[in-house]
C-alpha positions as CSV (number, residue, x, y, z in Angstrom):
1,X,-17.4,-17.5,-5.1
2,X,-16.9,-17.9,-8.6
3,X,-19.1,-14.7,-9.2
4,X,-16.5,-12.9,-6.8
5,X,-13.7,-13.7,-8.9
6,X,-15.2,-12.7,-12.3
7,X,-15.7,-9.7,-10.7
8,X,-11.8,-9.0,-9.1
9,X,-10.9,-9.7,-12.8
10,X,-13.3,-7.2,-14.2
11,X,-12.2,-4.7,-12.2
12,X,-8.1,-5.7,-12.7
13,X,-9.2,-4.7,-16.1
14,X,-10.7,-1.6,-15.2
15,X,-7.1,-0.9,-13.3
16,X,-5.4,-1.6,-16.5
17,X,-7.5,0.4,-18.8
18,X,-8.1,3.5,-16.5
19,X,-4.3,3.6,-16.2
20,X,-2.9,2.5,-19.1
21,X,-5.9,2.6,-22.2
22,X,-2.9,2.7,-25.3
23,X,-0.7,0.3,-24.2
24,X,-4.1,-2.3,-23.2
25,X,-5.1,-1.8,-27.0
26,X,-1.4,-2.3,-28.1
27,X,-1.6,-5.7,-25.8
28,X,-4.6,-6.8,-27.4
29,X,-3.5,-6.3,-31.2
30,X,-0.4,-8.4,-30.6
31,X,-2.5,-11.0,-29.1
32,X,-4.7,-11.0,-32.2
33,X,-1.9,-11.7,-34.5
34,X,0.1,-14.0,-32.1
35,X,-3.1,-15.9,-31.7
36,X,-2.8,-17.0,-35.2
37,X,0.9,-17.6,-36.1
38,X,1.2,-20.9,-34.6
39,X,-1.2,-22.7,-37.4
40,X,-0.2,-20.9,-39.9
41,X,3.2,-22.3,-39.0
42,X,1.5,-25.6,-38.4
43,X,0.2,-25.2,-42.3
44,X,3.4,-24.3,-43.7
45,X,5.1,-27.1,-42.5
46,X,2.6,-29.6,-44.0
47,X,2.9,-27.9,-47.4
48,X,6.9,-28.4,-47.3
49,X,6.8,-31.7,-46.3
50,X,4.3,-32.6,-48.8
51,X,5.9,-30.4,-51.4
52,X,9.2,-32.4,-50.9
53,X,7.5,-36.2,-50.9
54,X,6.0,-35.1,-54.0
55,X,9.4,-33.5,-55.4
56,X,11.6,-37.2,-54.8
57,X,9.0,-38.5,-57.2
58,X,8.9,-35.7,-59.9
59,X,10.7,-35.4,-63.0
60,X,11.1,-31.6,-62.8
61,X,13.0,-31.4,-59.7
62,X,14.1,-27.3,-60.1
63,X,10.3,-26.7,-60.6
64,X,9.6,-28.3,-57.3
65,X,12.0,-27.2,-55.1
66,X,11.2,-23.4,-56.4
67,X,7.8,-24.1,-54.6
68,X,9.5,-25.6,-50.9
69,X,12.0,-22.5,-51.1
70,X,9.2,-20.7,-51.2
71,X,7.3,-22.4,-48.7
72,X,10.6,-22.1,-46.4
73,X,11.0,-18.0,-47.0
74,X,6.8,-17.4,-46.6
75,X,7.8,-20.1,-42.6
76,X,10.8,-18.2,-42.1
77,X,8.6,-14.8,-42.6
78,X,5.7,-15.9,-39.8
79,X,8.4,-17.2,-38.0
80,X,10.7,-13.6,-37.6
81,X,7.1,-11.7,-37.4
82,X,5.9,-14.2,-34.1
83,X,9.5,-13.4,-32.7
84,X,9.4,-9.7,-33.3
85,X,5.7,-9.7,-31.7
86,X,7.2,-12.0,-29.2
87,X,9.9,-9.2,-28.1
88,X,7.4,-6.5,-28.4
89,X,5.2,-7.9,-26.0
90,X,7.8,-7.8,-24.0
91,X,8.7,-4.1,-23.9
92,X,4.4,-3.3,-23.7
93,X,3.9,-5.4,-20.6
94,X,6.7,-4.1,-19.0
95,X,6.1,-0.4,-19.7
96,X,2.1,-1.3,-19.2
97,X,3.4,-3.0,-15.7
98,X,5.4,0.4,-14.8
99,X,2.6,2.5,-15.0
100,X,-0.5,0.4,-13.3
101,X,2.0,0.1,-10.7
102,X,2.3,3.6,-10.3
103,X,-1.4,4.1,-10.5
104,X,-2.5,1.5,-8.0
105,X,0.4,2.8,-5.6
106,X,-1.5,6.1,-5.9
107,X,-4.9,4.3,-5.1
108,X,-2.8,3.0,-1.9
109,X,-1.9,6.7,-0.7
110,X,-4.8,8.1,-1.1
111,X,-6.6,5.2,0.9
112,X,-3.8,5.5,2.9
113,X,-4.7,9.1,3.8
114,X,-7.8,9.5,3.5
115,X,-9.0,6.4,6.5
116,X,-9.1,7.8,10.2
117,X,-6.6,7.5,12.5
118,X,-8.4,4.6,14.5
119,X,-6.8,2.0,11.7
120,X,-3.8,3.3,12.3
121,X,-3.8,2.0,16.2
122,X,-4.9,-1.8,15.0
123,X,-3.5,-4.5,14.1
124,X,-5.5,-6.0,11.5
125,X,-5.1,-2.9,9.6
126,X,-1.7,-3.1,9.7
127,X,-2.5,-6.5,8.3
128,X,-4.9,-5.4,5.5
129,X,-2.1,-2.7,4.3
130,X,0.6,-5.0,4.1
131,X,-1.2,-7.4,2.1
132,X,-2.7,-4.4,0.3
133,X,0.7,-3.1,-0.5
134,X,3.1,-6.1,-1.0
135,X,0.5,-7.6,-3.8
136,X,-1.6,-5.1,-5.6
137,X,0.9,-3.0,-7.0
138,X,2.0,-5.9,-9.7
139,X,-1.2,-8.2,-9.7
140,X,-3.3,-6.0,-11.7
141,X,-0.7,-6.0,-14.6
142,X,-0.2,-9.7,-14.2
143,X,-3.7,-10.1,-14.5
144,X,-4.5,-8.2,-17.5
145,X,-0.9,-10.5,-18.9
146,X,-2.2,-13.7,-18.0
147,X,-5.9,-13.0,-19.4
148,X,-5.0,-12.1,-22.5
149,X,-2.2,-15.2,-22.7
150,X,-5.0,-17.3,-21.9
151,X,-7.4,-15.6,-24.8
152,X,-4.3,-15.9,-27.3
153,X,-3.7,-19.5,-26.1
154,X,-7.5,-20.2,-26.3
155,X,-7.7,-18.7,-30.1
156,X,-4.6,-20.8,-30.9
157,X,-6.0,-23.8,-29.5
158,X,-9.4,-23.2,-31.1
159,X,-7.7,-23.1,-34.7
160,X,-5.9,-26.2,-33.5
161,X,-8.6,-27.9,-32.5
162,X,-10.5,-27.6,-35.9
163,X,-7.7,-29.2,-37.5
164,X,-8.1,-32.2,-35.3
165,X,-11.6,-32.3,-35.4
166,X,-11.2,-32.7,-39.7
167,X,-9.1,-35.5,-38.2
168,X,-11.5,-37.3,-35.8
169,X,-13.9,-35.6,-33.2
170,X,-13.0,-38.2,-30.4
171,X,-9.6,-37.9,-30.4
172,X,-9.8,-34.2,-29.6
173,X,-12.5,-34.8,-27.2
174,X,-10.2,-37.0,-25.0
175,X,-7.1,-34.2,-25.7
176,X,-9.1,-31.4,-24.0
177,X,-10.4,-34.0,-21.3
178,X,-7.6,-35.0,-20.5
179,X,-5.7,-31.8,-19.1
180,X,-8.9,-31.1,-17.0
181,X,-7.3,-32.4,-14.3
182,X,-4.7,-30.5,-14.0
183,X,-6.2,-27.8,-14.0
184,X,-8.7,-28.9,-11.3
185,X,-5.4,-29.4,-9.2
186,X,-3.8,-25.9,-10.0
187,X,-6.8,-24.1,-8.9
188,X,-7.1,-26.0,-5.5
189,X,-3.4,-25.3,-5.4
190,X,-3.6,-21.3,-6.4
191,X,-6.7,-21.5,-3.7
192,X,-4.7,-23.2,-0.9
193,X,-1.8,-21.0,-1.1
194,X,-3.7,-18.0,-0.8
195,X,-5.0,-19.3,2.3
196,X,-2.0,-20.0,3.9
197,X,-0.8,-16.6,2.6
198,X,-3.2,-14.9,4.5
199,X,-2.1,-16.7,7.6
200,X,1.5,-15.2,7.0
201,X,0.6,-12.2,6.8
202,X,1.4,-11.7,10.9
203,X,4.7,-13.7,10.7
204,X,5.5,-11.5,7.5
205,X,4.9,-8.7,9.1
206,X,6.7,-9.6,12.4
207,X,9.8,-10.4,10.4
208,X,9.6,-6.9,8.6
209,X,9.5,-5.4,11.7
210,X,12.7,-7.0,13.1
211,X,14.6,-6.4,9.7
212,X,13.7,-2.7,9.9
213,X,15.0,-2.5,13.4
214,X,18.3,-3.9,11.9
215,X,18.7,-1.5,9.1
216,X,16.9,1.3,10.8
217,X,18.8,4.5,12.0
218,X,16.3,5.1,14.8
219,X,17.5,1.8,16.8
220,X,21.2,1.9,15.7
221,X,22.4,3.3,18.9
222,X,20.5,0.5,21.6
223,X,21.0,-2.1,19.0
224,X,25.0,-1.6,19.6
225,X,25.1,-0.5,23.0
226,X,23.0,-3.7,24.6
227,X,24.3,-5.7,21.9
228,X,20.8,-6.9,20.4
229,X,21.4,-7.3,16.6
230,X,22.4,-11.1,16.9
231,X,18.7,-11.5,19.5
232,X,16.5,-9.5,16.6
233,X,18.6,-11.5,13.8
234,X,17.6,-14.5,15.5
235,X,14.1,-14.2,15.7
236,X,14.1,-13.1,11.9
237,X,15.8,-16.1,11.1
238,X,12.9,-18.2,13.1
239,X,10.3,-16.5,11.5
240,X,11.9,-16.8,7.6
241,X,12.7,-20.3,8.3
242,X,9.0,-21.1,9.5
243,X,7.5,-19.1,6.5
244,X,10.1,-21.1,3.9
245,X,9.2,-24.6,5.2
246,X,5.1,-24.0,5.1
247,X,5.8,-22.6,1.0
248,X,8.7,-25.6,0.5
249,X,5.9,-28.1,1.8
250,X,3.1,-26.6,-0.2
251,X,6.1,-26.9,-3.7
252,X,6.1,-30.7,-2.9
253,X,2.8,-31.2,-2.7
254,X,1.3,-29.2,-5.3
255,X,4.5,-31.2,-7.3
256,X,2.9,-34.8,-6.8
257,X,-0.4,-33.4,-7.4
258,X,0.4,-32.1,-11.1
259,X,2.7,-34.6,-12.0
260,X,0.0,-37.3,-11.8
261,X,-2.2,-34.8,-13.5
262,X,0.1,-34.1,-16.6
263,X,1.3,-37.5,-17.0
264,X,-2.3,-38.0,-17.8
265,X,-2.0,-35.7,-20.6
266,X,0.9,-36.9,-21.7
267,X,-0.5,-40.2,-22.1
268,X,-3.3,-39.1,-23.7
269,X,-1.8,-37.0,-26.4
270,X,0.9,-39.9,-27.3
271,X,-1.8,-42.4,-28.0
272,X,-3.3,-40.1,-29.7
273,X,-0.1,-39.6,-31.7
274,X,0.3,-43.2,-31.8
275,X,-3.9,-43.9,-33.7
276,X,-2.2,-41.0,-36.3
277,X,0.8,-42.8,-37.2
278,X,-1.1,-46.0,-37.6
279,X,-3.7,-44.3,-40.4
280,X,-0.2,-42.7,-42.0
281,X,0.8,-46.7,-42.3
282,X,-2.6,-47.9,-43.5
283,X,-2.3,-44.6,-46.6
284,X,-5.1,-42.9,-44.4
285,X,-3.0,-39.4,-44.2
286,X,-0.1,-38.0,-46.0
287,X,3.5,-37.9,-44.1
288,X,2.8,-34.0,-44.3
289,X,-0.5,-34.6,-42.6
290,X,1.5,-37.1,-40.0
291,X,4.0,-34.3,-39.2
292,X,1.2,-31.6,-39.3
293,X,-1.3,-33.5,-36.7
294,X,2.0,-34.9,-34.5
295,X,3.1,-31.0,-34.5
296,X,-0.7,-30.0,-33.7
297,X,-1.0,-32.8,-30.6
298,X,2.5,-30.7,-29.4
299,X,1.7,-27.4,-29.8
300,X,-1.9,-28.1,-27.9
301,X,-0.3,-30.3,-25.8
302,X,1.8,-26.9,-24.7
303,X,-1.2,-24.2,-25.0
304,X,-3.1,-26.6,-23.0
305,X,-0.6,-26.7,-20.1
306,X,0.0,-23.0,-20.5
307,X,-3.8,-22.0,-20.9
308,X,-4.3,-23.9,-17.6
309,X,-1.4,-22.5,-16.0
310,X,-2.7,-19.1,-16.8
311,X,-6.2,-19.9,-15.8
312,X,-4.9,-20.9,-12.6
313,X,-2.7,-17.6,-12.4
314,X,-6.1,-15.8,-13.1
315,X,-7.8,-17.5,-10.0
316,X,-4.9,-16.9,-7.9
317,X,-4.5,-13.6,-8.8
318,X,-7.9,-12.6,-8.1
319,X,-7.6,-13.9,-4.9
320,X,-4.6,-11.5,-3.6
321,X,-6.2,-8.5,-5.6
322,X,-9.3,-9.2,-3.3
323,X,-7.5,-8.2,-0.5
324,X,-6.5,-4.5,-2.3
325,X,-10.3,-3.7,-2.6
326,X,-11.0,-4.7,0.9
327,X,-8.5,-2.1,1.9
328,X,-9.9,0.2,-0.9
329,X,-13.7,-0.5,0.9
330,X,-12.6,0.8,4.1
331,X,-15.4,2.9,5.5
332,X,-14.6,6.0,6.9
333,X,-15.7,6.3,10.7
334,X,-15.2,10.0,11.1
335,X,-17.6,11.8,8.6
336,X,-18.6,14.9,6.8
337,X,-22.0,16.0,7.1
338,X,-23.6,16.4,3.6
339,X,-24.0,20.1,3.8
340,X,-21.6,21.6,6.1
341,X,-21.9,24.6,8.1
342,X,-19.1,27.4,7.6
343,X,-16.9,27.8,10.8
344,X,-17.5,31.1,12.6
345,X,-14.3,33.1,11.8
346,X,-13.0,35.3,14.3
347,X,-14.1,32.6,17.0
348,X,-16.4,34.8,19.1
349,X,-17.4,32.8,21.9
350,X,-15.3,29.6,22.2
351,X,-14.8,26.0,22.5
352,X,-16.6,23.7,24.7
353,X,-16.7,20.2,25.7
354,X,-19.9,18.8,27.0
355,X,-20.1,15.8,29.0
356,X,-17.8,14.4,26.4
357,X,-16.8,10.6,27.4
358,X,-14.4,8.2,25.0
359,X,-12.3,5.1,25.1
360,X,-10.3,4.0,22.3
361,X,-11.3,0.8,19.9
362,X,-10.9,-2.5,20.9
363,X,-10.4,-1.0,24.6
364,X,-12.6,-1.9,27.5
365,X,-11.3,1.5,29.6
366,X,-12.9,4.7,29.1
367,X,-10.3,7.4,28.9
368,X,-12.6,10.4,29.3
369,X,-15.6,10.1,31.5
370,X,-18.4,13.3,31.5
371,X,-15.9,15.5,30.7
372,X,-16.9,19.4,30.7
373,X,-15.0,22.7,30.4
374,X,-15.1,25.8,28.1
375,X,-12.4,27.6,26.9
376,X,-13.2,31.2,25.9
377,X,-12.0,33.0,22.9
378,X,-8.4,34.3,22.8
379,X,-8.0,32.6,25.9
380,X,-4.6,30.4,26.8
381,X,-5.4,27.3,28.6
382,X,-3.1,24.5,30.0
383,X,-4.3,21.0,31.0
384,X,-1.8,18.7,33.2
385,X,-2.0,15.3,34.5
386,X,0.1,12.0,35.2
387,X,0.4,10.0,32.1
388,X,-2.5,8.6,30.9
389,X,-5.0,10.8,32.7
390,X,-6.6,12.0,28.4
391,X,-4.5,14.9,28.1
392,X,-3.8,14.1,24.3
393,X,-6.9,12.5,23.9
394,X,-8.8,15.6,23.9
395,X,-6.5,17.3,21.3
396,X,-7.6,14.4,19.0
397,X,-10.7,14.9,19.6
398,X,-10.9,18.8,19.1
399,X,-9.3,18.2,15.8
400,X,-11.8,15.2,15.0
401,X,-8.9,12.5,14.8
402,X,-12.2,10.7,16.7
403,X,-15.6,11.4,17.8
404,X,-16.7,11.2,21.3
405,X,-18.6,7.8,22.2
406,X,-20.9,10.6,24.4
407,X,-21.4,14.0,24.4
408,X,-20.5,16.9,22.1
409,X,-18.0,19.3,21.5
410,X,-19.2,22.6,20.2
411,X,-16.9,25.7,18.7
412,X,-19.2,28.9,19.0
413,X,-22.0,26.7,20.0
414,X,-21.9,24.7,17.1
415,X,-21.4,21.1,17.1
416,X,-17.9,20.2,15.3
417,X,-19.1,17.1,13.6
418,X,-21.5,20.1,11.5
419,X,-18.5,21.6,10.4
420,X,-16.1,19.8,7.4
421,X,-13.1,18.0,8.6
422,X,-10.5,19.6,6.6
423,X,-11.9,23.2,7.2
424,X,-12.1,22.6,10.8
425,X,-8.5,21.3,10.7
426,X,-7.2,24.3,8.7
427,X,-8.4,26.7,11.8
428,X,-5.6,24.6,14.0
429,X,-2.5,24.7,14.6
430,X,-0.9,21.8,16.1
431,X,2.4,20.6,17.8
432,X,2.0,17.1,19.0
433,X,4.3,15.5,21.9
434,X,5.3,12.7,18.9
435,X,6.0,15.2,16.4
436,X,7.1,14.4,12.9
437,X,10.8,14.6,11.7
438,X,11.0,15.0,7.7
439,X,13.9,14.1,5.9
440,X,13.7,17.3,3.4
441,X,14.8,20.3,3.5
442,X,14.5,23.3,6.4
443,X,12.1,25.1,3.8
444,X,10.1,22.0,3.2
445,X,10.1,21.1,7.2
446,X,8.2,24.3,7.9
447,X,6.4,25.7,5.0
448,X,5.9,22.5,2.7
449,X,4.6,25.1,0.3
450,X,3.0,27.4,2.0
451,X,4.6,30.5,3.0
452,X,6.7,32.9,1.3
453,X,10.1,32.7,2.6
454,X,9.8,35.9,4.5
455,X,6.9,34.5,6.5
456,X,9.1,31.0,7.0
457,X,12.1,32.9,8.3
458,X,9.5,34.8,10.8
459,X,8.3,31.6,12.1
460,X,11.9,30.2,12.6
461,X,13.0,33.1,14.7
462,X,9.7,32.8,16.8
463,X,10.4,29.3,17.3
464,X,14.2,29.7,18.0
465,X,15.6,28.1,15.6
466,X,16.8,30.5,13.0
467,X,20.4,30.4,15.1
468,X,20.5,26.5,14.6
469,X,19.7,27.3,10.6
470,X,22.2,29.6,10.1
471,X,24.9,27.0,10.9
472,X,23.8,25.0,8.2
473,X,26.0,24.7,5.0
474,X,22.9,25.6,2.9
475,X,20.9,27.4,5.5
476,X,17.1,26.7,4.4
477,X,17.8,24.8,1.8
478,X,20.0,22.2,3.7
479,X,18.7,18.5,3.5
480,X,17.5,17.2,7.2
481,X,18.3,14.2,8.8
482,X,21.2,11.6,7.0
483,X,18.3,9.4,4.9
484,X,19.8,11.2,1.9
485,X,23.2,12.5,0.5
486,X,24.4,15.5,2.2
487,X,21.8,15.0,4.9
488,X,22.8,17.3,8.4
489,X,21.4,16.4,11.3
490,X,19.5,18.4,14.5
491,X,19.0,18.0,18.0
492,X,16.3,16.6,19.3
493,X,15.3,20.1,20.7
494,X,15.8,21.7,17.2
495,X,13.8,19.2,15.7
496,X,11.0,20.2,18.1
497,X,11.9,23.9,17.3
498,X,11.2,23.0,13.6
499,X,7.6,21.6,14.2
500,X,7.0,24.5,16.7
501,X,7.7,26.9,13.5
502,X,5.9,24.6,10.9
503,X,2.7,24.8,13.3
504,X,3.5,28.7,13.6
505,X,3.6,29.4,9.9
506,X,0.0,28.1,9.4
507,X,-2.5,31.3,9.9
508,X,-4.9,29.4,12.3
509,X,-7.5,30.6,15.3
510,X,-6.4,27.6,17.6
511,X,-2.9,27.1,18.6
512,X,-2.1,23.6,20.3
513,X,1.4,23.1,21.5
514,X,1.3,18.9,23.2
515,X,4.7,19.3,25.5
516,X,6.1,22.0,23.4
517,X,9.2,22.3,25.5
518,X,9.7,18.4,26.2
519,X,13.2,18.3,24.3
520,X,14.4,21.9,25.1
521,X,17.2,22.7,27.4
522,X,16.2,25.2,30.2
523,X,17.8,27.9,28.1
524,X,15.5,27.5,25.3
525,X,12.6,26.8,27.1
526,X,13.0,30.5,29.0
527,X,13.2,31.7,25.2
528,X,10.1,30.4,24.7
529,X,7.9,30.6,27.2
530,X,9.3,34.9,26.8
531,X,7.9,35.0,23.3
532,X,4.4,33.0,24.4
533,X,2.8,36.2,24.6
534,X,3.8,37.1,21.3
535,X,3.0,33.2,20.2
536,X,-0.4,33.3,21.2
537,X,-1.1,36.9,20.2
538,X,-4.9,37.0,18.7
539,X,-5.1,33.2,19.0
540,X,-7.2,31.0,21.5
541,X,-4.2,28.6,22.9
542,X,-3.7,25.0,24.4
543,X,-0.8,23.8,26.4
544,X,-0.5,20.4,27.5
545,X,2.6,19.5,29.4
546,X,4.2,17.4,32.2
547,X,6.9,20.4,32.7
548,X,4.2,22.7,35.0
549,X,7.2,25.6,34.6
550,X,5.4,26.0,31.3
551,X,1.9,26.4,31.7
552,X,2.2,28.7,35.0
553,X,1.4,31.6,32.1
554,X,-1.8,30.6,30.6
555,X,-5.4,32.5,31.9
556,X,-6.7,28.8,33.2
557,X,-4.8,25.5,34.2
558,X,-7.2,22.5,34.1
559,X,-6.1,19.1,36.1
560,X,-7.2,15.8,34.6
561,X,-7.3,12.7,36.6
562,X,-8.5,9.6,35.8
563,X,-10.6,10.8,32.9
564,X,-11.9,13.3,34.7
565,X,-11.6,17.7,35.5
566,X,-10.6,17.1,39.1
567,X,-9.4,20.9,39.4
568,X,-9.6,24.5,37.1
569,X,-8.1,27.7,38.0
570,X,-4.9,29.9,37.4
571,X,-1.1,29.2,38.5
572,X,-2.1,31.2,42.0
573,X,-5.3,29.5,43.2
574,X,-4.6,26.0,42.8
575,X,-1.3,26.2,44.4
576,X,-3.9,27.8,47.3
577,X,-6.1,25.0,46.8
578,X,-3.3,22.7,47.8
579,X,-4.7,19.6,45.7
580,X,-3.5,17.7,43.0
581,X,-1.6,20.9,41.3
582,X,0.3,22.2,44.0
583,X,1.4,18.8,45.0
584,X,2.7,17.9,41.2
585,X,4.0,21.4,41.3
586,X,5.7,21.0,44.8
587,X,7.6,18.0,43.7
588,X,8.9,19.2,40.2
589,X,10.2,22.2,42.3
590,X,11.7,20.5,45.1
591,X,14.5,19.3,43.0
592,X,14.9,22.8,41.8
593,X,15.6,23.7,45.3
């Protein structure tokens, strides 16, 4: 345990210096010079007060107080320079604290990218990045602060301490013993809230979750229609309340607990004070020497409750930051081979699945079961289904969101998982049923810097949407969605247009359009499904879509039921067939009728 906590500090450190290497040296050199200031002010005080006993009992009284004024202007001197170090500590921690922020928050987004999309559909990952994200991106800094207050504190103390120990050994023996205990009890404290921390983490979340459905625009309408802002206000009242009486009770305790503990302290250091004034009496010390030691005993006294404060903020701290380099460690579940194998380009044979079978994690129920189908190059294919029968699922797995738990999926014969991830996702093109709505501009919505803005407008007018951009007050460069000032906002349908034409604009083999006409009025969707021809020209293409008006057009229709190919043929022959196909056919068209 105690090895794992060296070794979060170590590599705090290694946060702060990777990140911020000038402004860590800058820390340190103030900490050098702080460090000694206090005994220096410690000695000057001695001298004056000596210098001024001796001056009530000189003759030459202008001679002597020359020296004390000039004891007082060298105090005043360390005194300004501790102040000015004091202030600019202030501005390098908080600059310092500013940019490890910034780089750890990077460390969080790339993590945040890079891990597969299984983490994304779990719950204790969910967990892991919230306590990832609401701790590490200050912790670091505060650890690197508190280190080197405690190394200041512990050089102070050190300088102290041999002043006391030309005063007597013992009595600065039973000075450091005595704040041992309170340090014992703010490192059980640091370790027990950090526990119960962890078990907030859910609750935390939970009450998040209802404060962003509150303060959300996506729930703004059914909040106000069924009138459920006072019900989700409620239960984030419950859950705050419960959190705040768990960290008020925790306060009280860990109050009892150090109050016994620095009373002891306390005690100690004013008997200590006490055997001091007694040798001043008995002409043992000098009343510059009583004022020097009673001065030392408060000064320790205060470096001792502040070094064990910081040592307990070290602990503590290392304990949260713990929790960012488990979220760091993730392992990646979908990987690269170590030398990949180029990806045939034109695709000259095609895609196929081969006995592929897969359930999701933490799931009992296989979604695909010994699934098998080929889709030949250039070819449009559609797959249809009742919800929940793997439609989506495959798309994930063609683009190696997830591997199969069995089987193999092949492009040209080759097995994908030979092929690199991010190459095999540049040869597709995808528009999923849940697609993404980007509060930035038109330009950014479909190109996000790729495409010249010829090859952008192109891909608007083959999505239909280059009308819709027109009206806006700033055409392409007009800010989507009202998150920011001068924000104008689309229809649902135009939104979907605007993914259609971002998925367009990329120059890949596979197009894969998940419901691509879900949101579309009929009128749009005819607009559409006349330019799929010129869509899908010299690309292999996949439809997947509950509307079956859509996918009449594509070379092959495959049926999925229950995890399973239950039928494969064109518009014609499984209307013929009279199975699953003509019957989901037959009833979308009966209300046509």
């Amino acid at each position: 345990m105690i090895l794992n906590r060296l070794l979060s500090l170590k590599q705090a450190l290694s946060l702060c210096w990777q990140s911020s290497r000038n402004w860590t040296l800058a820390s340190i050199i103030l900490l050098v010079i702080r460090s000694f200031l206090p005994v220096a002010s410690l000695y000057l005080a001695k001298r004056i007060v000596d210098a001024l006993t001796q001056a009530l009992t000189a003759k030459n009284s202008p001679t002597a107080f020359q020296e004390v004024f000039y004891l007082i202007v060298l105090t005043a001197a360390v005194t300004i320079l501790n102040d000015l170090c004091g202030s600019l500590v202030g501005v390098v921690q908080e600059t310092q604290s500013q940019v490890v922020t910034d780089y750890v928050q990077n460390l969080l987004h790339a993590k945040s990218i890079a891990v597969d999309l299984e983490y994304y559909e779990n719950a204790q990952y969910y967990d892991r990045l919230h306590q990832a994200q609401s701790e590490a991106p200050y912790r670091p800094s505060l650890i690197l602060n508190r280190l080197l207050q405690a190394l200041q504190g512990g050089i102070s103390l050190g300088a102290i301490a041999l002043l006391l120990i030309a005063l007597h050994w013992g009595i600065t023996l039973i000075l450091f013993l005595a704040i041992i205990p309170l340090l014992l009890v703010r490192l059980q404290s640091s370790k027990q809230f950090y526990r119960l921390w962890q078990q907030w983490t859910a609750q935390e979340r939970r009450a998040q979750y209802y404060s962003e459905l509150l303060t959300r625009e996506s729930h703004a309408k059914e909040i106000r229609l069924f009138q459920l802002g006072t019900y989700f206000q409620n239960h984030f009242k419950h859950l705050r309340k419960e959190i705040h009486q768990g960290k008020l009770r925790l306060a009280w305790q860990r109050f009892r607990t150090e109050a016994i503990a620095q009373s002891i302290a306390t005690l100690a250091i004013f008997a200590a004070f006490a055997v001091i004034a007694r040798q001043t009496l008995q002409g043992a010390l000098s009343l510059g020497s009583l004022v020097m030691y009673y001065q030392a005993f408060q000064r320790g006294q205060g470096l001792l409750r502040d070094t064990t404060r910081n040592l307990a903020s070290l602990y503590e701290n290392s304990l949260f930051l713990s929790n960012f380099y488990n979220f760091l460690h993730l392992k990646p579940l979908v990987l690269d081979p170590p030398f990949p194998r180029p990806i045939p380009n034109p695709l000259q044979v095609g895609i196929a699945f081969e006995n592929v079978s897969f359930r999701y994690p933490h799931s009992q129920r296989s979604v695909l079961e010994a699934v098998s189908f080929q889709i030949e190059a250039g070819e449009t294919v559609a797959f249809v289904g009742e919800n929940g029968a793997g439609k989506s699922t495959l798309i994930k797995l063609l683009c190696r969101l997830y591997d199969p738990c069995g089987g193999k999926i092949t492009w040209d014969g080759i097995d994908v998982e030979e092929f690199s991830t991010t190459e095999l996702r540049g040869q597709m093109g995808v528009v999923f049923q849940d697609y993404a709505r980007y509060n930035l501009t038109v330009r950014e919505n479909i190109g996000f810097g790729n495409g010249e803005k010829a090859a952008i407008h192109q891909a608007a007018c083959l999505a239909g949407v280059d009308r819709a951009i027109a009206r806006l007050p700033n055409g392409y460069d007009t800010t989507l969605g009202h998150q920011f000032d001068r924000g104008e906002e689309l229809s649902i349908g135009e939104w979907q247009k605007i993914a259609i034409a971002r998925c367009l604009l990329r120059q890949a083999q596979i197009l894969i359009l998940d419901e691509p006409t879900s949101a579309l009025d009929p009128q749009a969707e005819a607009e559409i499904l006349q330019k799929f021809n010129q869509l899908t020209q010299n690309r292999t293409a996949i439809l997947i879509s509950h509307r079956l008006s859509t996918v009449q057009f594509a070379d092959r229709i495959f049926v999925l039921e229950q995890g399973k190919i239950a039928e494969s043929g064109t518009h014609q022959n499984l209307l013929q067939q009279q199975g699953t196909y003509a019957r989901l056919f037959n009833t979308q068209a009966y209300y046509y009728q």
